[in-house]
C-alpha positions as CSV (number, residue, x, y, z in Angstrom):
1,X,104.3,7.8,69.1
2,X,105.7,11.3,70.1
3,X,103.9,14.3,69.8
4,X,106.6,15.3,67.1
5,X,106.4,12.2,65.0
6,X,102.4,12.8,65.7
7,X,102.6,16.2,63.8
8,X,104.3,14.8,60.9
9,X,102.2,11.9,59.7
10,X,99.0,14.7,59.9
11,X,101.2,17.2,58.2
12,X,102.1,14.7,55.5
13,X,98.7,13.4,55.3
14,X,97.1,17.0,54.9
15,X,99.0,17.7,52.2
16,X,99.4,14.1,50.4
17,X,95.5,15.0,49.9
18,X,96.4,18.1,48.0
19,X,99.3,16.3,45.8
20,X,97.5,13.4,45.2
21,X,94.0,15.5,44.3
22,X,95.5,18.0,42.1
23,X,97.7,15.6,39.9
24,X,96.9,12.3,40.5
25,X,93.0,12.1,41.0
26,X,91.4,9.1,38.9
27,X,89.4,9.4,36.1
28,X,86.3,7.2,37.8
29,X,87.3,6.8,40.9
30,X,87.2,8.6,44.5
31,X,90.9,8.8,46.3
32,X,91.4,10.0,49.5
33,X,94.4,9.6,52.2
34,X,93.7,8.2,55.2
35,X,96.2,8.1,57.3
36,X,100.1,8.0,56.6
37,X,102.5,6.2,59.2
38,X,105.8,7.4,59.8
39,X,108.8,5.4,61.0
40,X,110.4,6.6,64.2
41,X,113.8,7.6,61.8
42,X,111.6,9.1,59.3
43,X,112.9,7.2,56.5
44,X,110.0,5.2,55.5
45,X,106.2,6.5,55.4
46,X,103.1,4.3,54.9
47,X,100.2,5.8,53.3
48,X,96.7,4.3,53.4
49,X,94.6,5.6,51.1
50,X,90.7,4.7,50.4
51,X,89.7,4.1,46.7
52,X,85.9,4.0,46.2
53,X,85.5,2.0,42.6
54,X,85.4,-1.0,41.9
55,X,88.3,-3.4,43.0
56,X,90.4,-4.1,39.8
57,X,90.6,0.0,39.6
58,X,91.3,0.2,43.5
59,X,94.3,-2.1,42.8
60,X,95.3,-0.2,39.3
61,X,95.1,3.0,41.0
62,X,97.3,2.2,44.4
63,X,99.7,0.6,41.4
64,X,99.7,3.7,39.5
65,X,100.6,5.8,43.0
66,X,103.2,3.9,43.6
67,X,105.1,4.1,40.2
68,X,104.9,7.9,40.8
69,X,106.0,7.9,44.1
70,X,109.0,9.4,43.1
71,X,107.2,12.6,41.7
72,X,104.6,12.7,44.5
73,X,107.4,12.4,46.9
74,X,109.2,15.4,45.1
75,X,106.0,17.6,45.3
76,X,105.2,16.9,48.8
77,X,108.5,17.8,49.9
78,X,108.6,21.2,48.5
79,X,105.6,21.5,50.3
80,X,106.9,19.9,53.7
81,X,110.5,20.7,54.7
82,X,112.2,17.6,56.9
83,X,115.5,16.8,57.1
84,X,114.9,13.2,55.7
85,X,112.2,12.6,53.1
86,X,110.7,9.5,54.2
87,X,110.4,6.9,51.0
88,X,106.5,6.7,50.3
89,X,105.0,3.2,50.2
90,X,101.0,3.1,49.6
91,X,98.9,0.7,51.0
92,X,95.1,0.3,49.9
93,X,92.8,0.5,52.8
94,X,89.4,-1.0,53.2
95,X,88.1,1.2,56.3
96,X,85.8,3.2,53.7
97,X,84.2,-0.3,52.2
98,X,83.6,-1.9,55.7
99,X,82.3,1.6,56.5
100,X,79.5,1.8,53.7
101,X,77.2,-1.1,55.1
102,X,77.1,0.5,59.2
103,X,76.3,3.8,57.6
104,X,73.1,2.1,55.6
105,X,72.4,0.2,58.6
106,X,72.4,3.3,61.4
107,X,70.2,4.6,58.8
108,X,67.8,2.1,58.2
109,X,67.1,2.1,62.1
110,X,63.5,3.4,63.1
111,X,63.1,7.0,64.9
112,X,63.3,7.0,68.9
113,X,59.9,6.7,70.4
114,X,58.5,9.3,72.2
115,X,59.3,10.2,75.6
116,X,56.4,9.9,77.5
117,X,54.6,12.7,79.0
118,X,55.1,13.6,82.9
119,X,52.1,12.8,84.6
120,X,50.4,15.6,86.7
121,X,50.1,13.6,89.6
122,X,53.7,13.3,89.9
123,X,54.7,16.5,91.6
C-alpha cells in the first residue's frame, strides 16, 4: 500500500470508532474497529470490527452495521473529506476471541526465577 492510501484506512478507522461509539454502540455488547481496508480507487472500504458478546449478537450486530451503512457512511464523511466516499462493507473479525485465551495463558505463566548472585571469587 502507499503511504497515502496508508493515511486513509487509519484516518477512517479513527473516526469509524467515534461514529460507530456515539450512535451505534450495542446495548450488551463491546464494538470496536479494527482495522478498515481501502481499495486502491477508494471506492470500496472493508471494515473489521471485533464484537465481544456472544456469537448470535456478534452476527446481529455486524447485520445491524451494515443496514446503516448508509447513515454511518454519511456521518463519517462529514467528518473525513475525500473525493470519493468509499462504500462501507463490515466484516466481523475474530482477532479479539483468538486473542482472549494467549492473554490468560501469558498470564498463568510462573514469575522468572532469580538471577543468581555474582560470586565473589569471580573478579
Amino acid at each position: 500500500m502507499s503511504l497515502r492510501l496508508d493515511k486513509v484506512c487509519e484516518l477512517m478507522r479513527r473516526e469509524l470508532s467515534l461514529v460507530v461509539e456515539k450512535d451505534y454502540r450495542p446495548e450488551n455488547g463491546l464494538l470496536t474497529v479494527h482495522e478498515v481496508v481501502v481499495n486502491a480507487d477508494l471506492k470500496h472500504a472493508t471494515v473489521h470490527v471485533g464484537v465481544i458478546g456472544k456469537p448470535h449478537q456478534q452476527e446481529a450486530i455486524v447485520e445491524r452495521l451494515n443496514k446503516a451503512r448508509g447513515a454511518i457512511q454519511r456521518d463519517l464523511y462529514k467528518r473525513v473529506k475525500l473525493r470519493n466516499s468509499p462504500h462501507l462493507h463490515f466484516r466481523l473479525d475474530h482477532t479479539t476471541e483468538r486473542a482472549v485465551p494467549l492473554v490468560q495463558l501469558i498470564d498463568n505463566l510462573p514469575p522468572p526465577a532469580p538471577e543468581p548472585e555474582p560470586s565473589a571469587t569471580e573478579s
